[in-house]
N, C-alpha and C positions, 0 to 999 in steps of 0.2 A: 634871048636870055642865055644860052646855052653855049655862044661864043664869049658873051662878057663873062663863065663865069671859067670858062678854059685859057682865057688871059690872065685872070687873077690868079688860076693856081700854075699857072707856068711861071709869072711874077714872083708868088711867094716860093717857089721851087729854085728859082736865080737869087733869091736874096738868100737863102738857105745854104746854095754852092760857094757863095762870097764870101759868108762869114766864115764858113770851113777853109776854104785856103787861104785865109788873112794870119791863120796861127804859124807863117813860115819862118819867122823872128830867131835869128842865132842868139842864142845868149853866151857872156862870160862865165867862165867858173871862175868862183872864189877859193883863192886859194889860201892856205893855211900860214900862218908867216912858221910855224915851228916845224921841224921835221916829224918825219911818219904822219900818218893818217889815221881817224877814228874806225873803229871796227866798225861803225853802221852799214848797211845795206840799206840805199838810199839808192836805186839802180838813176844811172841819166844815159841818154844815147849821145853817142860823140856822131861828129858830124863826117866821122869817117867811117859810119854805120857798127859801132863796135859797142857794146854795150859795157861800162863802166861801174865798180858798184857803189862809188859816190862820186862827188867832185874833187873831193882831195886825192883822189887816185888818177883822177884824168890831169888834175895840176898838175902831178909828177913826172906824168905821161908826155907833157906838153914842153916840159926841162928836157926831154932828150929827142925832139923833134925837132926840126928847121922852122914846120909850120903847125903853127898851132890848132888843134882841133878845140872847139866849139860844141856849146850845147846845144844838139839838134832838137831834144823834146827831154820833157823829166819821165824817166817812168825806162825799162825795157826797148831794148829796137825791135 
């Protein structure tokens, strides 16, 4: 009994590690078609590890770049 049940939890412990590294998805920022940005504090991390305080900041960001950075996660790096 004591191996079938050190299978199951090392099982449920790999379906656990899965589901955490599946959230590695870049996303687009939306950008604003008007100029300037809204004063919100809506923090996203850019994918160039720099923390942004919304997306229409990192749009702007993205106009005076070659390559565009990307949303790594919403929230602080």
């Amino acid at each position: 009994m004591r191996p079938l049940g050190i299978v199951l939890l090392l099982s449920l412990a790999l379906c656990f590690l899965d589901t955490a590294q599946a959230s590695t998805d870049v996303l687009d920022p939306n950008c604003y078609p008007k100029p300037g940005c809204p004063r919100t504090y809506k923090p996203v991390c850019g994918t160039d590890g720099k923390t942004y305080s919304n997306t229409c900041l990192l749009c702007h960001e993205n106009k005076k770049r070659p390559v565009p950075v990307g949303i790594q996660k919403i929230g602080s790096c």
